[in-house]
C-alpha positions in Angstrom: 0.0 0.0 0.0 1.0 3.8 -0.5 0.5 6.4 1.4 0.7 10.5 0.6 1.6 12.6 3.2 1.7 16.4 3.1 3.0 19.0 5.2 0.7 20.9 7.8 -0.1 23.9 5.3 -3.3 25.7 6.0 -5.6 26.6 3.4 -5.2 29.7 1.5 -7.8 32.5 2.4 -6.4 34.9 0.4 -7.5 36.0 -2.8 -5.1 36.8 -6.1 -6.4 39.6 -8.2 -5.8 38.8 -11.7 -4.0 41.3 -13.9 -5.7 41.0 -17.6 -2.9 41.4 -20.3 -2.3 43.6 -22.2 -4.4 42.9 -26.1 -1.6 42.7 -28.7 -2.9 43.7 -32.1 -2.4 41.5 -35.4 0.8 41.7 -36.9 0.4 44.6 -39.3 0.2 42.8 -43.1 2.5 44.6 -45.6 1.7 45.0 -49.2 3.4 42.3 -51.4 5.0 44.3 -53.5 6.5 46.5 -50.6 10.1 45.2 -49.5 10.1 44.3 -45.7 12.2 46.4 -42.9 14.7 43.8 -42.9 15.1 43.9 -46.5 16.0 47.1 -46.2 18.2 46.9 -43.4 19.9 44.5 -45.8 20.4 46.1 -48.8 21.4 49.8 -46.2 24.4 47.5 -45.1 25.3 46.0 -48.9 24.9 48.8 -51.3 27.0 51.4 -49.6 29.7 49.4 -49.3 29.4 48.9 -52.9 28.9 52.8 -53.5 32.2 53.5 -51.7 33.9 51.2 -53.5 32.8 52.5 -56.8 33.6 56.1 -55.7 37.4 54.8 -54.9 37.5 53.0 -58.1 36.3 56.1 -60.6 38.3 58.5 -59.0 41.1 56.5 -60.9 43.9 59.2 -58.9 46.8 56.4 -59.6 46.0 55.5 -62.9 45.7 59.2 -63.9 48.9 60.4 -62.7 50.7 57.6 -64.6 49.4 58.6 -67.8 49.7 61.9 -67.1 53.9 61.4 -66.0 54.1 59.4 -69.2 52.9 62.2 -71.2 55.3 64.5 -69.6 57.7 62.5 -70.2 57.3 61.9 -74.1 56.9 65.7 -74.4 60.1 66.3 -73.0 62.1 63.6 -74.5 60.2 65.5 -78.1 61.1 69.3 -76.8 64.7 68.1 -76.4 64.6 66.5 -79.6 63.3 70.3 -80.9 65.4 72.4 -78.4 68.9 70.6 -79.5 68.0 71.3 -83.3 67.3 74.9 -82.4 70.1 75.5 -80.8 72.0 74.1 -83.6 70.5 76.5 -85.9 71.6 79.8 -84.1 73.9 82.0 -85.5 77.9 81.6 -85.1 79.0 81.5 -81.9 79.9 86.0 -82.2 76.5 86.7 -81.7 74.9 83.4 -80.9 70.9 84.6 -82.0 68.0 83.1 -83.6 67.6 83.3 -87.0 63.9 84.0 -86.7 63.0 82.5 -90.7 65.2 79.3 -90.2 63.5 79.0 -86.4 59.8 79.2 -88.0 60.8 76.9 -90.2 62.4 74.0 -87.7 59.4 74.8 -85.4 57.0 74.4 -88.4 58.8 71.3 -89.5 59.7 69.2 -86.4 56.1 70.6 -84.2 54.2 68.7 -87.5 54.9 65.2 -86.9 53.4 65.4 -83.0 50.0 66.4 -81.8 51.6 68.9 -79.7 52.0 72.9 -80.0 55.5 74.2 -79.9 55.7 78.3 -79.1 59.1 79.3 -79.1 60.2 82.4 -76.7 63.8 84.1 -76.8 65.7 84.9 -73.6 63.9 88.6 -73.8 60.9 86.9 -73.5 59.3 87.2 -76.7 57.2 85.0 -78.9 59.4 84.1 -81.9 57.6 80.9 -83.6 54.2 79.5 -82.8 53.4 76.0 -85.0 49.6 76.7 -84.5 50.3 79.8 -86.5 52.6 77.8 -89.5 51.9 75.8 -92.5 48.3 74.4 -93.4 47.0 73.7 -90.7 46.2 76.7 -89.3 43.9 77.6 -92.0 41.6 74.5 -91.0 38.6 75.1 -90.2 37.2 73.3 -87.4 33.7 72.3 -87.6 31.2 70.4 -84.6 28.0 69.3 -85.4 24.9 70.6 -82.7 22.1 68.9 -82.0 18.8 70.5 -83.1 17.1 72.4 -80.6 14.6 70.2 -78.8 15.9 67.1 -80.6 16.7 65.6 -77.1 13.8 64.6 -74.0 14.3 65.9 -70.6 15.0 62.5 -69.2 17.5 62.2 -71.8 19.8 65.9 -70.9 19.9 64.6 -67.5 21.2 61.7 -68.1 23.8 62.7 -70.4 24.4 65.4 -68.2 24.7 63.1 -64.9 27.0 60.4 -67.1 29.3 63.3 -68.5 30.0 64.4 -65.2 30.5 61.2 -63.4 33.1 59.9 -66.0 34.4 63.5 -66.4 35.1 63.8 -62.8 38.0 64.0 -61.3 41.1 66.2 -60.2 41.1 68.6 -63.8 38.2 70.8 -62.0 40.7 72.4 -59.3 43.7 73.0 -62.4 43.9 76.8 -63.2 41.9 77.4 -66.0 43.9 78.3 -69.5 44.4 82.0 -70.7 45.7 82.9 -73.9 46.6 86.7 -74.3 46.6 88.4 -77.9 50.4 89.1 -77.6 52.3 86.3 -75.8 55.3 87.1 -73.5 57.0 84.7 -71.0 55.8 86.3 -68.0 52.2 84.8 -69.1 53.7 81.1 -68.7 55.7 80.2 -65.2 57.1 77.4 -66.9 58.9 79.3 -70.0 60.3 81.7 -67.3 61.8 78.8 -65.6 62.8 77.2 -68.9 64.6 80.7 -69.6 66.5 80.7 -66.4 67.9 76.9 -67.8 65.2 74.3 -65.9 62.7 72.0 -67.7 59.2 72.9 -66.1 56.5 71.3 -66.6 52.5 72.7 -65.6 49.3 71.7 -65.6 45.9 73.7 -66.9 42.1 73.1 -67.8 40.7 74.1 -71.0 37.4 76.1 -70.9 35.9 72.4 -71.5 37.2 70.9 -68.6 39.7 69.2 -71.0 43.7 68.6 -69.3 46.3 70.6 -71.4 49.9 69.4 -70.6 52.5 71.9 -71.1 56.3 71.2 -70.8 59.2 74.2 -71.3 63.0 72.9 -72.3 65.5 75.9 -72.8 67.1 76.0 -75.7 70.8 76.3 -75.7 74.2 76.4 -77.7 77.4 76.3 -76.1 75.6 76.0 -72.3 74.3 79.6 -73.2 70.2 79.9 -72.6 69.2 81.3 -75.9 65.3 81.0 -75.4 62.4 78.4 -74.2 60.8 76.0 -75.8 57.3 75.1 -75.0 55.6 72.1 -75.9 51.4 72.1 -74.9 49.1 69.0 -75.9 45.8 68.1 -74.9 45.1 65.2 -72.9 41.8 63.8 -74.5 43.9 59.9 -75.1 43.8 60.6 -70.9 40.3 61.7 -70.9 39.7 58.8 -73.0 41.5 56.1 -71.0 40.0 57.1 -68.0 36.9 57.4 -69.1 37.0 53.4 -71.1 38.1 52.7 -67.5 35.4 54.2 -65.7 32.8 52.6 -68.2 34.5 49.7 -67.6 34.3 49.7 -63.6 30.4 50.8 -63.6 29.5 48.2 -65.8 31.0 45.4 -63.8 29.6 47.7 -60.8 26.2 47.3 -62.2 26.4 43.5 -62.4 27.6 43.4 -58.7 24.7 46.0 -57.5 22.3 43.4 -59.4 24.6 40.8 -57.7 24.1 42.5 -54.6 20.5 43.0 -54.8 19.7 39.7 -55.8 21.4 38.0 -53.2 20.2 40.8 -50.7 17.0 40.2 -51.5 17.2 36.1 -51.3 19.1 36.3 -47.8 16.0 38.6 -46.6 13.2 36.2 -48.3 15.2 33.0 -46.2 15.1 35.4 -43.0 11.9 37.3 -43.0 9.5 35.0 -44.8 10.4 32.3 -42.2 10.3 34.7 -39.5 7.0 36.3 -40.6 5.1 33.2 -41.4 6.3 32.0 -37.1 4.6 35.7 -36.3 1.5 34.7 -37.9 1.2 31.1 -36.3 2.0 32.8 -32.9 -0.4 35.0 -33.4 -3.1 32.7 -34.4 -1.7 30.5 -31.5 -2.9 33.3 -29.5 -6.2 34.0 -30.5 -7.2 31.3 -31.7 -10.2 29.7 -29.6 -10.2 26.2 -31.4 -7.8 23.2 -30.7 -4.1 22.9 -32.1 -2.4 25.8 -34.7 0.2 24.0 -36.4 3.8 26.0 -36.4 6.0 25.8 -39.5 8.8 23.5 -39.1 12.1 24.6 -40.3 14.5 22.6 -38.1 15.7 21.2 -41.9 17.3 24.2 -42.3 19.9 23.9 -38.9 20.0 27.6 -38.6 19.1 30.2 -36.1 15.7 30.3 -37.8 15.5 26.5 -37.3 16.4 26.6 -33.9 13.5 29.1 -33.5 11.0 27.0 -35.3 11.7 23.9 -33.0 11.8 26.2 -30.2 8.5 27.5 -30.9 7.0 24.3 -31.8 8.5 22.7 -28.6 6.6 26.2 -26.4 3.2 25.1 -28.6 3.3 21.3 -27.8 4.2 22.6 -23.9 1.5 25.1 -24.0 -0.8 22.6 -25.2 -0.1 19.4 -23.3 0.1 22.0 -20.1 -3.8 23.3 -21.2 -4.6 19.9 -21.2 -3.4 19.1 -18.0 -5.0 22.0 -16.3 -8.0 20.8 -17.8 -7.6 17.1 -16.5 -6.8 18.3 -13.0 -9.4 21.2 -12.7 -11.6 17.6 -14.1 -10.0 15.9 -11.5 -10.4 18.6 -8.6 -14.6 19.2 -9.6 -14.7 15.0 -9.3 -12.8 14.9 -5.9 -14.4 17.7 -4.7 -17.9 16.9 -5.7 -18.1 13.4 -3.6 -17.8 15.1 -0.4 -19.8 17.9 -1.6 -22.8 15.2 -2.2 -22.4 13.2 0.9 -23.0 16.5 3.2 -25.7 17.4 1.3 -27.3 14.1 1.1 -26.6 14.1 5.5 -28.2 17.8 6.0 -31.4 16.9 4.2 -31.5 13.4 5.7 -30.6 15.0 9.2 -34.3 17.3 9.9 -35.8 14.0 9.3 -34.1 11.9 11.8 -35.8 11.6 15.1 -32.8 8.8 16.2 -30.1 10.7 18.4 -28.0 8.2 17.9 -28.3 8.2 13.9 -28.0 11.7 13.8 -24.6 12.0 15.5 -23.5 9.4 13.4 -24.5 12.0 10.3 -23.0 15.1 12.2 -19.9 13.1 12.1 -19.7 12.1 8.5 -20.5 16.0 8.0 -17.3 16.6 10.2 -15.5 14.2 7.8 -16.3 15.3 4.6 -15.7 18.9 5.6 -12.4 17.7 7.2 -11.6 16.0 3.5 -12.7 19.3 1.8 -10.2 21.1 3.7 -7.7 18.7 3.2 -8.7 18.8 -0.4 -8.3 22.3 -1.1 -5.3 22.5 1.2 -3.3 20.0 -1.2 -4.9 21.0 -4.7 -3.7 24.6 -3.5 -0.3 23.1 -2.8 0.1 21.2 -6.0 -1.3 24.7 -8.2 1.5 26.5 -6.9 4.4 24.7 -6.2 5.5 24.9 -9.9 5.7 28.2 -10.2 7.4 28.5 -6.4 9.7 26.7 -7.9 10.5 28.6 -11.0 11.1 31.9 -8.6 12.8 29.9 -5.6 16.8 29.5 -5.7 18.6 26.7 -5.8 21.4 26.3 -3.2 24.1 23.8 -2.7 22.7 21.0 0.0 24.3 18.5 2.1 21.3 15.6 0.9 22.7 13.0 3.5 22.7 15.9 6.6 19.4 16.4 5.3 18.4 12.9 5.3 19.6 12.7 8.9 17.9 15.5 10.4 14.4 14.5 9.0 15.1 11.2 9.9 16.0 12.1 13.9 12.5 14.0 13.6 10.9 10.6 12.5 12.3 9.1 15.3 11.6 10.6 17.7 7.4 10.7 16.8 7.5 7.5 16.2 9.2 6.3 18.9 6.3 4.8 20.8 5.8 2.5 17.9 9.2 0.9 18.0 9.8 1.3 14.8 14.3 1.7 14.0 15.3 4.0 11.3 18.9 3.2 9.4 20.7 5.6 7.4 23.7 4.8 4.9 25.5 6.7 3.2 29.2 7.0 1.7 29.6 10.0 2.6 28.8 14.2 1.8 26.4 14.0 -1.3 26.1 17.8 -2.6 23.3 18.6 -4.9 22.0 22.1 -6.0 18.4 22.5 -5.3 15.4 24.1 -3.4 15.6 22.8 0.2 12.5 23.2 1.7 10.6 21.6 -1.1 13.1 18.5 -1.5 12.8 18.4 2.3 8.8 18.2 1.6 9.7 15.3 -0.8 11.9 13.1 1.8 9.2 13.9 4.7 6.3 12.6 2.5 8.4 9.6 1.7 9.5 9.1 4.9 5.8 9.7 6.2 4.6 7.0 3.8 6.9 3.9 5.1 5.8 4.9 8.3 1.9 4.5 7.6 2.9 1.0 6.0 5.5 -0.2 7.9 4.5 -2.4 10.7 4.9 -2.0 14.1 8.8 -2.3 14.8 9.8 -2.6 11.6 12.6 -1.0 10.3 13.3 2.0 8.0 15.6 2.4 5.8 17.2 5.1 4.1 20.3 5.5 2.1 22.3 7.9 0.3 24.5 7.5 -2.3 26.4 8.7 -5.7 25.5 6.8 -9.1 27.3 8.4 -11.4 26.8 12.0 -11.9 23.4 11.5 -10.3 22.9 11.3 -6.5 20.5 8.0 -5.1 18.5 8.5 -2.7 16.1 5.4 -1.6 13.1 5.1 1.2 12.7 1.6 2.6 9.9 0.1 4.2 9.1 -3.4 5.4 4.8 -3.3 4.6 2.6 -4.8 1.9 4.4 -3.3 -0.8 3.0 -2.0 -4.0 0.7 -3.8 -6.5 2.7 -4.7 -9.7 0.0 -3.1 -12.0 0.3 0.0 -10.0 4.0 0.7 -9.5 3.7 4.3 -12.0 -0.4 4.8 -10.9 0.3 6.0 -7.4 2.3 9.1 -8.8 -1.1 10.0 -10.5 -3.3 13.0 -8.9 -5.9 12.0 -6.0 -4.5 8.4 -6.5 -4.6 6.8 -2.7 -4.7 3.4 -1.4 -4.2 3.2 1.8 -4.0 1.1 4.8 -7.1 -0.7 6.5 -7.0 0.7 9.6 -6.6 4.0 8.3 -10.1 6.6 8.1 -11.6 7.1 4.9 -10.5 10.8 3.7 -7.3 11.5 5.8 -5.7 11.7 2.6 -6.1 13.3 -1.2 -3.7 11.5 -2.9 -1.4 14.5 -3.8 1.2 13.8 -2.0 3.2 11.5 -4.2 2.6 13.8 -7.5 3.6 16.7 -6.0 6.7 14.8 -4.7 7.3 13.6 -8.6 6.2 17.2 -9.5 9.1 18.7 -7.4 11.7 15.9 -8.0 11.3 16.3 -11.8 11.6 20.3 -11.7 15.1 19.7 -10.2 16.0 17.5 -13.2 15.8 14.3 -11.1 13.4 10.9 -11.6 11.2 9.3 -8.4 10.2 5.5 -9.1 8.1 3.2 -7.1 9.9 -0.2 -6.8 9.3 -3.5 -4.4 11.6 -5.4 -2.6 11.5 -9.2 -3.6 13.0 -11.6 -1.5 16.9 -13.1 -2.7 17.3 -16.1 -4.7 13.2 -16.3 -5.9 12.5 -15.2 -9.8 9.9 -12.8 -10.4 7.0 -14.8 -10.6 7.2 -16.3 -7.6 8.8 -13.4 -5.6 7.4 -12.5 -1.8 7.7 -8.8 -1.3 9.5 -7.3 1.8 8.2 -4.1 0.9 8.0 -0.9 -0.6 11.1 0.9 -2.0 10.9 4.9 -3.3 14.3 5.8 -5.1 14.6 9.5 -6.2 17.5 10.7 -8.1 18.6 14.0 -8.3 21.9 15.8 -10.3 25.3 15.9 -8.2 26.8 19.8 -7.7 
């Protein structure tokens, strides 16, 4: 037989006042076509990145400045080439001047086979031969076709506008702009003057166009004497033109990589927020949903974060749900237990007016003080077991000695039981430490040890041990009574379960006890199983039971 014993607690008389929750409206639903917030966190953190990159890669500053020293460089390797034959073609080393026909004539000449201007200056700083001015060529006639007016849209000006000035820009906006007077003297070009005083200068300008113009000034010199400056001024439109294949280049593969970009933004956001939105929606119809079950999505295939939140939230459903459906059994449970002594005092208080019989009507005043004493008990317990669950999610758990435990509940038991002669034995190997709530593991030992009492007969012995099984501590309650049935070794764990002994008054118990010990025991992560001792050296079949055994197992510290 089992019994379930519980602590002296008296009934609650208090009353909770229930907060109401706070009503959480629908999620909001978004238009289809409208990107979610995540997708655009997503694309905020890819695209910029990208941007800056592209603005790094079209400013092209390197690759510019190479050109542009290249340029230099053939221009001055040319205006040496020019200078040397100048200076060659002065007159005899007496007077050692220009002979302004013949100079025309080189500069005409040896300016024609480069795309460069050659301007020649003598040391006083005048303009002696300008190769824009010489020969055929300057008599071209220069001729650009212009669109109609109108010809072009709106849409289309910007864009040619917006293009021109994202492959024109660059550093040639902050270069002086160009000025060419009427009369040219060397104080209108720094680089001449230098070129006069017997340096190579180099400078760079902007045309009215935004175009680079390159100018480079080599003296010109016969027998180390400076007899004027050369200067040598191209336009750098093969730059311009360079740069700008480059920076067509670089936006086109930039456009595949935004498209790149975007694509796979928007894919990673789909695989995050659709999952995520669609787990919103079953929670929410979870929540207000009055019928039975709301299936959650499962994607635990996808062993991700948004996996582990599926199986999470599918795990919380099937708790919420199997815990609904226990509330529902017990509250079942409760009106059943609570109804039978309900019936019998009202069935004794209409029978009692009509009873003449003293005799009979004590006996119904005391099955009236019965059943009211079982409705206390009742409510006492069922208020017990309703809250102990949640004590024990706020409670904390402390390190606890489990035999010194053992030992001071057991000297307790002793001592009330002594008139019975019953002997109480504890083993143990030693310290067991286990981290848990010691009040409420004390109220499992003290039902247990409450129970072998009830059964065990009169001086029989008690036994208790302690011990370590692995990284688990043992704890087991012996008795020498009837034992348990076979068929009902898991049943006496079950609410308002009770069998107990024959001597014992109907009611004295609600068969709580044991399933709020399991309750308790299983919150710490432990087990609680009903066993029977058998006698040694007998198979199953044919076993005599010694009696009961209760073993509870709880996690070492």
């Amino acid at each position: 037989m089992v019994s379930e014993v519980h602590g002296s607690i008296s009934p609650a008389r208090s009353t909770a006042r229930a907060k109401a929750a706070p009503v959480r409206s629908a999620p909001r639903r978004r238009p289809r076509w409208l990107p979610s917030p995540l997708t655009i966190r997503i694309l905020a953190l890819n695209v910029p990145a990208l941007g800056i990159l592209l603005g790094g890669a079209l400013f092209l500053g390197q690759y510019r400045e190479g050109l542009v020293e290249t340029k230099i460089g053939s221009l001055m390797a040319e205006g040496a080439i020019i200078a040397a034959a100048l200076g060659e073609s002065a007159t005899p080393p007496e007077t050692l001047q220009f002979d302004r026909e013949v100079a025309r004539q080189l500069v005409r000449r040896l300016a024609s086979t480069g795309a460069s201007r050659a301007r020649l200056f003598d040391a006083d700083g005048f303009l002696v031969a300008d190769s824009q001015g010489l020969g055929p060529a300057a008599l071209a006639v220069r001729a650009q076709t212009l669109p109609e007016p109108g010809a072009e849209a709106l849409p289309q000006r910007v864009w040619a506008r917006f293009s021109d000035w994202v492959l024109r820009a660059g550093p040639t906006q902050s270069l002086p702009l160009y000025r060419e007077n009427a009369v040219q003297l060397v104080t209108d070009y720094p680089e001449v003057g230098g070129a006069v005083a017997g340096e190579t200068e180099t400078a760079l300008r902007r045309l009215s166009d935004g175009t680079m113009l390159i100018s480079v000034a080599v003296p010109v010199q016969r027998f180390k004497r400076v007899l004027g400056a050369l200067m040598l001024t191209v336009e750098a439109d093969d730059i311009e033109e360079k740069v700008r294949d480059v920076r067509i280049a670089i936006l086109q593969v930039f456009g595949l990589a935004l498209a790149v970009t975007v694509l796979m933004s928007l894919y990673l956001s789909s695989t995050i927020a659709r999952p995520i939105r669609r787990l919103a929606a079953a929670a929410h119809r979870t929540r207000i949903r009055s019928g039975r079950r709301t299936p959650i999505p499962d994607f635990t295939f996808r062993r991700d974060e948004i996996g582990d939140l599926s199986g999470a939230l599918r795990d919380m459903t099937d708790a919420l749900y199997s815990r609904m459906d226990a509330i529902e059994a017990f509250a079942a449970d409760v009106a059943h237990e609570i109804k039978n002594p309900l019936s019998s005092i009202r069935s004794a208080v209409e029978i009692l007016p009509k009873i003449q019989d003293p005799e009979r009507a004590q006996k119904l005043l005391s099955i009236i003080v019965a059943d009211v004493r079982r409705l206390d008990r009742l409510i006492t317990d069922i208020s017990e077991a309703s809250r102990v669950g949640a004590e024990l999610a706020r409670s904390e758990m402390n390190v606890v000695d489990l035999v010194l435990l053992v030992r001071t509940f057991v000297d307790t038991q002793r001592v009330t039981q002594a008139a019975s002669g019953m002997t109480f034995v504890v083993e143990s190997d030693g310290p067991v430490l286990v981290r848990c709530v010691e009040s409420r593991i004390g109220q499992v030992l003290r039902n247990l040890l409450a129970n072998a009492v009830s059964f065990n007969p009169p001086g029989g012995t008690i036994r208790v041990t302690v011990h370590k099984a692995g990284p688990m501590a043992e704890l087991a309650v012996e008795d020498q009574g009837p034992g348990v049935p076979p068929d009902k070794l898991s049943a006496v764990f079950e609410r308002f379960y009770s069998l107990r002994p024959e001597n014992e008054p109907f009611g004295m118990h609600s068969g709580l006890g044991l399933s709020i010990s399991k309750q308790i025991v299983e919150a710490h992560g432990g087990t609680i199983q009903a066993q029977n001792r058998l006698a040694p050296g007998k198979p199953d079949d044919e076993a005599i039971v010694r009696g009961a055994r209760f073993v509870v197992t709880l996690p070492l510290e």
